[in-house]
Structure formats: C-alpha cells, structure tokens
C-alpha positions in Angstrom: 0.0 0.0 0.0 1.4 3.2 -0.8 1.9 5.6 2.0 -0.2 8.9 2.8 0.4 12.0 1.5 1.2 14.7 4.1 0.9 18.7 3.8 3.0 20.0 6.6 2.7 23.4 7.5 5.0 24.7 10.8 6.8 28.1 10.4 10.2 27.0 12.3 12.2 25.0 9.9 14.0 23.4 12.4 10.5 22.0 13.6 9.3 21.4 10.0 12.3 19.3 9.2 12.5 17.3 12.4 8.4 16.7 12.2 9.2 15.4 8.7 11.4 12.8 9.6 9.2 11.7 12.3 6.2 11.9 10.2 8.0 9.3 7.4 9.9 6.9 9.6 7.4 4.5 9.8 7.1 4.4 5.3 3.2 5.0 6.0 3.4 8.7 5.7 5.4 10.8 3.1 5.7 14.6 3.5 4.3 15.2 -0.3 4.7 19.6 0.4 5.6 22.0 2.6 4.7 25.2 4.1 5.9 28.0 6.1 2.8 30.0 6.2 -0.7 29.7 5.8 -1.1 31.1 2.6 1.2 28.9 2.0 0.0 26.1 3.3 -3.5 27.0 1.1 -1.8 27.1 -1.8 -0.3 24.0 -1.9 -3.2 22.0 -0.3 -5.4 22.7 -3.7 -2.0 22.2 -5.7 -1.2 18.8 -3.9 -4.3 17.3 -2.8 -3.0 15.5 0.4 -4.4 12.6 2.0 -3.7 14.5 5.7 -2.6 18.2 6.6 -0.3 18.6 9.5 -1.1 22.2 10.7 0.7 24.5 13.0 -1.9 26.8 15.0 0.4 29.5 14.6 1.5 29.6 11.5 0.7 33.0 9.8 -0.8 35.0 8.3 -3.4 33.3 7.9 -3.4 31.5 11.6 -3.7 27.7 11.8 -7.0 28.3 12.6 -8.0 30.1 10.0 -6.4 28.1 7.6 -8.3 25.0 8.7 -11.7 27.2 8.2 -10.6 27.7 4.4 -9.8 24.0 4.2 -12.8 22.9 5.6 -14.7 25.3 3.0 -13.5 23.4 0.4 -12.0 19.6 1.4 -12.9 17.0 4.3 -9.1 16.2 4.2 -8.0 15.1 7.7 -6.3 17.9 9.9 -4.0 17.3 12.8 -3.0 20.6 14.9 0.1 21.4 16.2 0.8 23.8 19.3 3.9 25.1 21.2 1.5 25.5 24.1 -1.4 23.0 25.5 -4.2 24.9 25.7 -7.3 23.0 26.2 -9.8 26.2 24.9 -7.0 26.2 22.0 -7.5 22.0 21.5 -11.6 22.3 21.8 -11.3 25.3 19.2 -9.6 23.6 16.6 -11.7 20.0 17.4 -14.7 21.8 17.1 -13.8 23.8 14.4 -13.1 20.4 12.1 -10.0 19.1 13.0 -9.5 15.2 13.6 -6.9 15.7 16.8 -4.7 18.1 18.0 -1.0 17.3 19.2 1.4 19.5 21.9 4.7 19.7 20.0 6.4 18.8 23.1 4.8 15.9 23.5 5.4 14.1 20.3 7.0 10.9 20.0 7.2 7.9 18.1 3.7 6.3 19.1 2.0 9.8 18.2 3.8 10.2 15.0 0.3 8.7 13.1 -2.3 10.1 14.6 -5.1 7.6 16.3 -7.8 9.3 14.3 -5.7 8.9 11.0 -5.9 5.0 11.1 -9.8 5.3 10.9 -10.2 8.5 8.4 -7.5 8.3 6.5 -6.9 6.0 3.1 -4.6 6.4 0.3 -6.5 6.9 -3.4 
C-alpha cells in the first residue's frame, strides 16, 4: 500500500524538518509539500491534494485556525494541529472547528507520529 500524503505546515524550519522525519519513519506517511505560512500552506493543499494536513496553529498570516476554516470550505481532508502550548480552549477550538486531533509539540514521539484518528479517516486513493 502506498503511503499517505502529508501537507505540513509549521513556520520554524527546524520543527518542519524534524516533524518530517518523524512523520515518514514508519514508510506510512510521506511529506508530499511544505509550508511555512498559511497562505502557503492554502496554496499548496489545492496544488497537492494530500491525503492528511499537519497544521501548526500558529503559523501565519493566515493562523492555523483560519487556515483549517478555508480548508474545511472546500475539502474534508483530515487535519492534525500542532501547538507550542497546551491549551485545552486552543485543543476544543480547533476539534470543534473540524480538525480530527490536535497534538502539543512537546509531547510528540514515536507512538504519536500517526495520529489515532488517521488509522480510521484516512486511506490512500
């Protein structure tokens, strides 16, 4: 089975490359584009049609919020959230708002590198 196709938008490239790697160690993900902005990250999700988008809350300008509104206009693809900070009214936000989880950077490791909700919502075309 081929893996998933991953838009990852994170504004530190440091973070971006490091969440790449962990994102396609396992072979069931591949990073298929990049953002470091949310217009960016718009851009590129009508260009590249991923399977899953990896979105930093705040990435900008547009927010990660408001990015997942304009993606939500227009696709059901899965969205995962990313935050520097664990703010539960920032995780209910984004979860009600459409997104399928929402993930504390600091708090990433292996076992979270495909989300829970991914292995139910998310096949490869």
């Amino acid at each position: 089975m081929p893996p998933l196709r991953v838009l990852l938008a994170e504004n530190h490239v440091l973070m971006r490359a490091g969440l790449r790697l962990l994102l396609e160690q396992t072979g069931e993900l591949t990073v298929v584009a990049e953002a470091s902005n949310g217009a960016e990250a718009l851009r590129l999700l009508a260009f590249h049609r991923p399977q899953i988008a990896v979105l930093d809350i705040a990435i900008e300008p547009p927010n990660g919020l408001a990015v997942l509104a304009a993606l939500r206009a227009q696709s059901d693809v899965p969205v995962v959230m990313l935050t520097g900070a664990g703010s539960e009214a920032l995780a209910v936000e984004a979860l009600q708002r459409g997104a399928q989880d929402y993930l504390v950077k600091g708090t990433l490791n292996d076992q979270r590198a495909r989300p829970a909700s991914c292995s139910h919502s998310c096949s490869p075309s």
